[in-house]
C-alpha positions in Angstrom: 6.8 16.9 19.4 7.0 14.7 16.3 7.8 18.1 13.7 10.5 19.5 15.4 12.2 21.6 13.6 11.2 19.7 10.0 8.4 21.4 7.9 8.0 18.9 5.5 7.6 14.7 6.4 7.4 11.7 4.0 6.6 8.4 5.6 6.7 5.5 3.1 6.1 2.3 3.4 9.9 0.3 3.7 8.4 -3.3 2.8 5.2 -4.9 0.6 2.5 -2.5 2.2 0.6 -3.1 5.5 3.2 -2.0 7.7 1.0 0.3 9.9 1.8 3.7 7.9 -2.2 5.1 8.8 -1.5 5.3 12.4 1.7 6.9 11.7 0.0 9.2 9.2 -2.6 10.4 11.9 0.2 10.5 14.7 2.2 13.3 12.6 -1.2 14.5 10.8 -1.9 16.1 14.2 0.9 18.4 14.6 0.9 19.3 10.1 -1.3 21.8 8.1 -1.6 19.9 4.9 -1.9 16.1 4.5 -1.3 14.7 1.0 -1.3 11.7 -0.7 0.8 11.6 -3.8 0.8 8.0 -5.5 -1.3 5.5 -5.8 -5.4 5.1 -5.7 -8.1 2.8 -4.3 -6.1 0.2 -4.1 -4.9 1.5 -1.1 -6.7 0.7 2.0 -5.3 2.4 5.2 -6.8 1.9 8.6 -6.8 5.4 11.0 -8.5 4.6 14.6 -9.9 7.1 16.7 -11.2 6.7 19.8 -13.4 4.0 19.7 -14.0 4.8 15.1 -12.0 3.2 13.1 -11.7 4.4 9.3 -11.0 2.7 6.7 -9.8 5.4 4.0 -8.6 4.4 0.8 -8.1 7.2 -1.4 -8.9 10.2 0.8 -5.7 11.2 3.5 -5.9 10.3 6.6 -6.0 13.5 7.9 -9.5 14.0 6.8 -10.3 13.8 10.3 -9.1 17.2 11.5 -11.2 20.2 9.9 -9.2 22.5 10.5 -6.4 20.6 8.3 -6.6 20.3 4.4 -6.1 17.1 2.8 -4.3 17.0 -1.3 -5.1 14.1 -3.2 -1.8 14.7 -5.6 -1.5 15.1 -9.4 0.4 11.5 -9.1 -2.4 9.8 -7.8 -5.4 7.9 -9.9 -8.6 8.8 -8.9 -11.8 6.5 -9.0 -14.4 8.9 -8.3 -17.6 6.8 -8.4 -15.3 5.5 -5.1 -14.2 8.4 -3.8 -18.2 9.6 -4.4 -20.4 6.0 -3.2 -17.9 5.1 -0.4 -15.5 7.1 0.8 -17.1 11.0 1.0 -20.3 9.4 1.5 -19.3 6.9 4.9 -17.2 9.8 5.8 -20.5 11.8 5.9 -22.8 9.3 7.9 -19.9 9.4 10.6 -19.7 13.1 10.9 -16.8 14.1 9.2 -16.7 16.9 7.1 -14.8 16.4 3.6 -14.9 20.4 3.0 -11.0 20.2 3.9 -10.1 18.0 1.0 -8.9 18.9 -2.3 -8.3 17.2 -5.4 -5.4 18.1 -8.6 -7.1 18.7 -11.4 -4.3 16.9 -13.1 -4.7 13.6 -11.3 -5.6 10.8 -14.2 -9.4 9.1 -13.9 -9.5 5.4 -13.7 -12.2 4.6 -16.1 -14.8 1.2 -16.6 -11.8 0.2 -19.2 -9.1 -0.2 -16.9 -10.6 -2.3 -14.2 -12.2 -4.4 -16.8 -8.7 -5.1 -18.4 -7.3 -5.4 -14.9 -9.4 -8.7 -14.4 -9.0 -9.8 -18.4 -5.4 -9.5 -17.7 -5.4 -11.7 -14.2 -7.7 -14.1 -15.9 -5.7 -14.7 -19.1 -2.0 -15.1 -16.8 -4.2 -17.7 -14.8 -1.1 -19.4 -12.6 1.1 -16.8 -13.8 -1.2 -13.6 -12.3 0.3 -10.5 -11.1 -2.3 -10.8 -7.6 -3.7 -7.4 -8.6 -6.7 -5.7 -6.6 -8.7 -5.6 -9.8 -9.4 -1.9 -9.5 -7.9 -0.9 -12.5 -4.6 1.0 -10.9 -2.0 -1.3 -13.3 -4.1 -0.1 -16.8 -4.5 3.6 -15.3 -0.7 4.2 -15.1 -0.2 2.3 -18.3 -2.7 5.2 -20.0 -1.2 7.8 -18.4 2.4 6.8 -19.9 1.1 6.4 -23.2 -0.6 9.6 -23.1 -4.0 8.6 -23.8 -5.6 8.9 -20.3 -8.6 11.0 -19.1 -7.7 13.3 -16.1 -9.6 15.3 -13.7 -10.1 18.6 -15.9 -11.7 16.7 -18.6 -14.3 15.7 -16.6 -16.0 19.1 -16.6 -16.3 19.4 -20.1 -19.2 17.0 -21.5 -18.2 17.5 -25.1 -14.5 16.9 -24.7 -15.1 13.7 -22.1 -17.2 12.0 -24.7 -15.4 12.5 -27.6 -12.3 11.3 -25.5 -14.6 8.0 -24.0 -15.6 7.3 -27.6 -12.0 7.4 -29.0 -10.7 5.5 -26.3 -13.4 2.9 -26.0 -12.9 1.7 -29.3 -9.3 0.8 -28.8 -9.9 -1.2 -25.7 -12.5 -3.1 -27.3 -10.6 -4.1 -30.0 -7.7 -4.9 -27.6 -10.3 -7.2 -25.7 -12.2 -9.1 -27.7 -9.9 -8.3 -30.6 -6.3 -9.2 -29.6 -6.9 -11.2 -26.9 -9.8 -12.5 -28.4 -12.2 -12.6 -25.2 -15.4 -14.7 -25.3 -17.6 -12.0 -25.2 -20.7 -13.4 -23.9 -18.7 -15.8 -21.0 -16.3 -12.6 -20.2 -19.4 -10.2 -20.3 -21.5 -12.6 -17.6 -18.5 -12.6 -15.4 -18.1 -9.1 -15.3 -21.8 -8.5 -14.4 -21.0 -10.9 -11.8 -18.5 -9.1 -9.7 -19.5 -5.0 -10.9 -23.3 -5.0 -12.3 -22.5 -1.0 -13.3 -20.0 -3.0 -15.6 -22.8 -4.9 -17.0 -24.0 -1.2 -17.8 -21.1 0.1 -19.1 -19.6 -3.3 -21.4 -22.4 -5.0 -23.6 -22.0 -7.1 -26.6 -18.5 -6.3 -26.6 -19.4 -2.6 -26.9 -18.9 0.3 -24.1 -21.5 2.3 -23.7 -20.3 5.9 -24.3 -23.0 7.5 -23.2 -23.5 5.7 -20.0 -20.3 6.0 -19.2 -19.8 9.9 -19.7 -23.1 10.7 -17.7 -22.1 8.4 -15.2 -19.2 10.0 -14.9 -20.2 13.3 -15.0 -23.2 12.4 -12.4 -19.9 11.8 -10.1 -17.4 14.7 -10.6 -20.5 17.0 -10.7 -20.2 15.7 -6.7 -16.8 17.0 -6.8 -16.1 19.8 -8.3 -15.6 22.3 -5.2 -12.9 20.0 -4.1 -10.8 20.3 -7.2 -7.8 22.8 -7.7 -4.0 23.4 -8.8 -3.3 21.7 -6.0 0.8 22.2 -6.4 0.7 25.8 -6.8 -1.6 25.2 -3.0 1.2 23.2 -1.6 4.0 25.1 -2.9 2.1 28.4 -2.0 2.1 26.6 1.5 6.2 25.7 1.6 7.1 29.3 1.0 5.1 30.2 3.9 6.9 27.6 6.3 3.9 25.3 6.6 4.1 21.8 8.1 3.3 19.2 5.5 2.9 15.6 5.9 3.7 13.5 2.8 1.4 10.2 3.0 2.7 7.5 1.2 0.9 4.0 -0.4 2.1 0.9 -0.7 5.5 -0.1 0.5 9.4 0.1 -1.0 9.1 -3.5 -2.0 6.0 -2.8 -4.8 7.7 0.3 -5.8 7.3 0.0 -9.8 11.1 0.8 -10.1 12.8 -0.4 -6.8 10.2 -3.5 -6.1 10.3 -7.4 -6.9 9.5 -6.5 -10.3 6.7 -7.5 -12.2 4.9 -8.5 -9.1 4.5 -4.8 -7.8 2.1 -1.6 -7.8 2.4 0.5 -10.8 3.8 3.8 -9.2 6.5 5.3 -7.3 6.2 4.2 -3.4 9.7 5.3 -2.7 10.6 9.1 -1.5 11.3 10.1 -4.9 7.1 9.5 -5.4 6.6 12.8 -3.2 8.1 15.4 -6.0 6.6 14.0 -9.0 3.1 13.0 -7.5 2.7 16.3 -5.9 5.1 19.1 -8.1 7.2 19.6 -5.3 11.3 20.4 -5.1 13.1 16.9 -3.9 15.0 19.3 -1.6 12.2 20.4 0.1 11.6 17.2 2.0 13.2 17.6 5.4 12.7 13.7 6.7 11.9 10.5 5.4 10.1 8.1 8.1 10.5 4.6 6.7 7.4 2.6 8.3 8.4 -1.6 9.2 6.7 -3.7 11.0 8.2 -5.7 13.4 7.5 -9.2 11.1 7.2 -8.6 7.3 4.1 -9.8 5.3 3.3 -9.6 2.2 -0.5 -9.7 -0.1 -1.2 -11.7 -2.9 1.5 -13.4 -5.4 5.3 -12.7 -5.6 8.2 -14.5 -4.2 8.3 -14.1 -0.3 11.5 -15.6 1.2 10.9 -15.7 5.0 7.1 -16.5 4.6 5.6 -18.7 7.8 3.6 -21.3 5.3 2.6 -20.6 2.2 0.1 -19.1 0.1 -2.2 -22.2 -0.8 -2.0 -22.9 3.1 -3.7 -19.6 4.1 -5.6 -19.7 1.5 -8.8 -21.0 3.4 -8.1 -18.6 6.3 -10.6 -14.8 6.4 -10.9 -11.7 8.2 -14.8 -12.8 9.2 -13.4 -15.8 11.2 -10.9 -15.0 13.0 -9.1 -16.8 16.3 -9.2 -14.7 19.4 -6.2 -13.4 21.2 -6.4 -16.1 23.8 -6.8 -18.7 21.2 -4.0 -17.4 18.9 -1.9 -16.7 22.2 -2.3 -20.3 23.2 -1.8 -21.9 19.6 1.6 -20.0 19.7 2.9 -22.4 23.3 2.5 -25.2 20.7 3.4 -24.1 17.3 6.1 -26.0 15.7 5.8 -25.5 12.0 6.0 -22.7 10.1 2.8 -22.3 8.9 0.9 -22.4 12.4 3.7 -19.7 13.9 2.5 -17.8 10.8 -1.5 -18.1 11.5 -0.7 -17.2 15.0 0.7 -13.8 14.0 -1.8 -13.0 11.2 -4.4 -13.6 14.2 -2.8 -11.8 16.4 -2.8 -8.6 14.1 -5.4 -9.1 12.3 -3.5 -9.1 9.1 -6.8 -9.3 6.4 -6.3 -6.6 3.7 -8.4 -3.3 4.4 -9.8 -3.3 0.3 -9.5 -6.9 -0.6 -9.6 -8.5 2.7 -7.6 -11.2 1.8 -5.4 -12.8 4.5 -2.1 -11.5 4.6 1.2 -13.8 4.5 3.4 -13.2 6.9 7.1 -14.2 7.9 10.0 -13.2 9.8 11.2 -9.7 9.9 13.1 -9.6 6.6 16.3 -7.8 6.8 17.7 -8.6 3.8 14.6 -6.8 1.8 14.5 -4.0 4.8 17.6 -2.5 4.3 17.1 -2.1 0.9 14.7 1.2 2.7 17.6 2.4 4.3 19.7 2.9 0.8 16.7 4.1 -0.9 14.6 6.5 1.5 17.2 7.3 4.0 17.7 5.6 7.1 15.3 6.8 9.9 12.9 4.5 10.9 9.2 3.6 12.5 8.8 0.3 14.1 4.8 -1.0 14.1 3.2 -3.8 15.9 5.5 -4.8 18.3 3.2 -6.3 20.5 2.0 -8.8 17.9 5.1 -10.5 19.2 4.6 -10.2 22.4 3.3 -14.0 22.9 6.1 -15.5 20.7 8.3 -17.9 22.3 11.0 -17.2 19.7 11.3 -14.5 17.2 13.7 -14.3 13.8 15.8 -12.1 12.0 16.6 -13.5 8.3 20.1 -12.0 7.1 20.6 -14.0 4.2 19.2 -15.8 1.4 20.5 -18.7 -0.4 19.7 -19.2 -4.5 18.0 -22.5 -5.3 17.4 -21.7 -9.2 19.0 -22.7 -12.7 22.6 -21.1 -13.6 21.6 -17.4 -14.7 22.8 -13.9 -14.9 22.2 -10.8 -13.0 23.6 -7.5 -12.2 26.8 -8.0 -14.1 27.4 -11.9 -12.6 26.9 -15.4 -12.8 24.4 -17.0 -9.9 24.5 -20.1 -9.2 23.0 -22.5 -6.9 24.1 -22.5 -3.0 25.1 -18.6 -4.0 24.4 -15.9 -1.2 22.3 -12.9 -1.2 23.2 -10.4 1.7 22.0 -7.7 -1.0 18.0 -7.5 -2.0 17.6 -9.1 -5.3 14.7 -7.1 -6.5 14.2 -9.0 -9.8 11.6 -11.8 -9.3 12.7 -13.9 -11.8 16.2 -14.6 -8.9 13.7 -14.4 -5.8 11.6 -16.9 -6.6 14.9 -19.1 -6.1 16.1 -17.5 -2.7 14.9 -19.1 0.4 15.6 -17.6 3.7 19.0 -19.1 4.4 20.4 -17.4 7.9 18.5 -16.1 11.0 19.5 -14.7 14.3 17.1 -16.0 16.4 16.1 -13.8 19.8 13.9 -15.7 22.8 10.9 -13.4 22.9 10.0 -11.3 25.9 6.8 -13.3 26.8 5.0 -10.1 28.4 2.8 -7.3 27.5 4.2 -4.4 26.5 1.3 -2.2 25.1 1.3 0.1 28.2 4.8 0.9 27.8 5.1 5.2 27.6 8.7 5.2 27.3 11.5 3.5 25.6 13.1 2.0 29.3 10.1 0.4 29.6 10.0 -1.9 27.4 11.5 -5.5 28.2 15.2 -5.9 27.7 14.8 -8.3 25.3 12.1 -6.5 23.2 15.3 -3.6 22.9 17.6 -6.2 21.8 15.2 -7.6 18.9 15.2 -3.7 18.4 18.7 -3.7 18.4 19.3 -6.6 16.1 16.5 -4.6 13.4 19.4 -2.2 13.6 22.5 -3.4 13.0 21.0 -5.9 10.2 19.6 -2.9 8.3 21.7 -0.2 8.7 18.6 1.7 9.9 18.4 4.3 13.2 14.8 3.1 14.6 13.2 6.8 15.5 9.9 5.7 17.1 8.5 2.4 18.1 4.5 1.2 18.0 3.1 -0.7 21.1 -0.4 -0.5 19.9 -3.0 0.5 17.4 -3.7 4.0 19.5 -2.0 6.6 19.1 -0.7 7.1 22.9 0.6 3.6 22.6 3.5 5.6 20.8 7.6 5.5 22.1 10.1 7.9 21.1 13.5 6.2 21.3 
């Protein structure tokens, strides 16, 4: 139904993350014989309901639900066992769902006690100027991995060789610590036992505790070792025998280390080209890229956000523990007049609160300008999400150009200057932090509920022609639309 004819599917995220990729992932997942996951690691939380479960998966693909389907965690992907262990396999477990499907590269790079420590010590020493990391080391995993001193999967199963490597290692993010940066020791070490107590474990007297760490460690992966493989001579084995294969991806286009707003993005490859390096498979293998949008744009944590409802100090207060019901948020939205009220009413709505942070998300109009920069990069077919969040909105927004606000500067071969236009996606922070949504189309907003809708007729007529507009501002071909969180709540257009 969803296959067809293709063998192998990618769907990426096409903005800043969140767009509703797990349902997607479990819609396809049903019809493929391999899910994988190629990029990313605990940072990313992904949602999968079923029935009346939902799962909230993080590094595990979501198509650990089907048994009779295996699930890759790629060679491109950083691992945090003592999650994947404590949380994940284990609440997987307690609900009845077998992880014996799931399999794990043995070339996939550890994050270590190290790299979420430095995570925080980085965030905490930018202050104002922080990234808006998750704090679970991802950023200082990647940055090992690249300079060739990381610790992946295979080492793990050799004591000897682990803690020779955590010793080595250990020393030169102490003295990067409390050396370089020259960390108060006793201050930093009580804040870390605050928020991780194994940390307090692990970090003592500015001093990791080899030891501790390499049984801790081994304790773990000892859990995990029947999972672990060559896992792209599996998935390559699988191509040459015509399997379907469901690429998941992490993230969004938008934190894509080399196509995102740069520095404030992920540190690995959310774009289609992730697939072939996180998982050792051909480019030209990949039959279709699904770009995943929802049908507003939001965004987590810092980094410029031009067609943001609010701003971030204003939803600052707000948390996925008290949230407005429907009718609440569907009556706030009669009234709403500014921007950040519209925006509360949408994050309600939705339920927009991070899966692994739960931070409130910030949300704005559907951003064409920034969502056509998917089209270019992944190809041009693409899923619509949460529709029916907008279903109470008296008006709904298209923004199709920016205007700069910032100093006299230079990029991508020209002078900018203030009052200048951006149809294109300025990817460079340092520019976007100047653009402010400038031009909107503005549609009235359909005013009905359209979550029972089975076919693409059925929706209102002018639900099709915000559609429409998603369309001809992106340069996409919308493929599917989302009506709701189930899967049956699904329309093929």
């Amino acid at each position: 139904m969803y296959f067809n004819d293709d063998k192998i599917i990618g769907i990426c995220g096409a903005a800043w993350g969140d767009e509703g990729k797990g349902k997607f992932t479990d819609v396809f997942a049903d019809e493929a014989h391999i899910i994988a996951r190629a990029q990313g690691g605990c940072n990313a939380g992904h949602t999968v309901i079923v029935g009346d479960m939902k799962l909230k998966l993080h590094q595990v693909p979501s198509g650990i639900i089907y048994p009779d389907k295996l699930n890759v965690i790629g060679n491109g992907v950083v691992l945090d066992p003592r999650v994947l262990v404590e949380n994940e396999i284990k609440n997987l477990t307690a609900q009845g769902i077998s992880t014996d499907n799931l399999k794990i590269s043995g070339d996939a790079h550890i994050i270590m006690p190290w790299h979420r420590i430095i995570d925080r010590a980085r965030e905490w020493r930018l202050a104002k100027n922080k990234i808006g990391t998750t704090a679970r080391g991802i950023g200082p995993a990647y940055a090992d991995k690249a300079n060739r001193c990381g610790i992946r999967m295979n080492d793990l199963y050799d004591k000897k060789v682990l803690t020779e490597k955590i010793r080595v290692i250990a020393k030169e993010k102490e003295a990067l610590l409390f050396g370089a940066w020259k960390l108060p020791v006793e201050t930093f070490a009580e804040w870390m036992n605050m928020t991780d107590q194994l940390d307090g474990l692990w970090l003592k007297d500015g001093k990791f505790n080899v030891q501790t760490i390499a049984d801790s460690y081994s304790d773990w992966t000892a859990k995990l070792k029947n999972y672990v493989t060559d896992t792209k001579k599996l998935i390559n084995s699988a191509i040459k025998k015509n399997k379907k294969i469901l690429l998941e991806g992490a993230q969004g286009l938008l934190l894509d280390i080399d196509h995102g707003t740069y520095p404030f993005v992920t540190s690995s490859n959310c774009s289609a080209g992730g697939f072939a390096t996180g998982l050792g498979i051909p480019p030209q293998s990949i039959d279709r890229i699904y770009n995943i949008l929802s049908a507003y744009t939001t965004r987590v944590g810092a980094g410029p956000f031009p067609t943001e409802l609010g701003s971030e100090e204003e939803i600052s207060s707000e948390n996925g523990n008290n949230k407005m019901s429907f009718d609440q948020s569907a009556q706030l939205a009669k009234t709403a007049q500014d921007d950040y009220t519209v925006g509360k009413v949408i994050r309600h709505i939705a339920g927009e609160f991070g899966t692994t942070t739960g931070r409130p998300r910030r949300t704005g109009w559907f951003d064409a300008v920034a969502c056509s920069l998917a089209a270019k990069i992944n190809g041009p077919d693409v899923i619509i999400t949460k529709l029916d969040v907008l279903d109470v909105m008296p008006k709904i927004k298209i923004c199709t150009a920016y205007e700069y606000t910032g100093p006299e500067t230079w990029y991508n071969g020209k002078t900018i200057k203030s009052g200048d236009k951006f149809t294109a996606f300025p990817t460079d922070a340092r520019i976007l932090k100047y653009c402010r949504a400038a031009e909107f189309i503005e549609f009235e907003g359909w005013n009905s509920n359209i979550t029972s809708a089975e076919i693409y007729d059925e929706l209102p007529t002018l639900a099709k022609k915000y559609l429409a507009g998603i369309e001809e501002t992106t340069g996409c071909n919308i493929k599917l639309v989302s009506v709701g969180p189930k899967r049956s709540q699904t329309i093929i257009k």
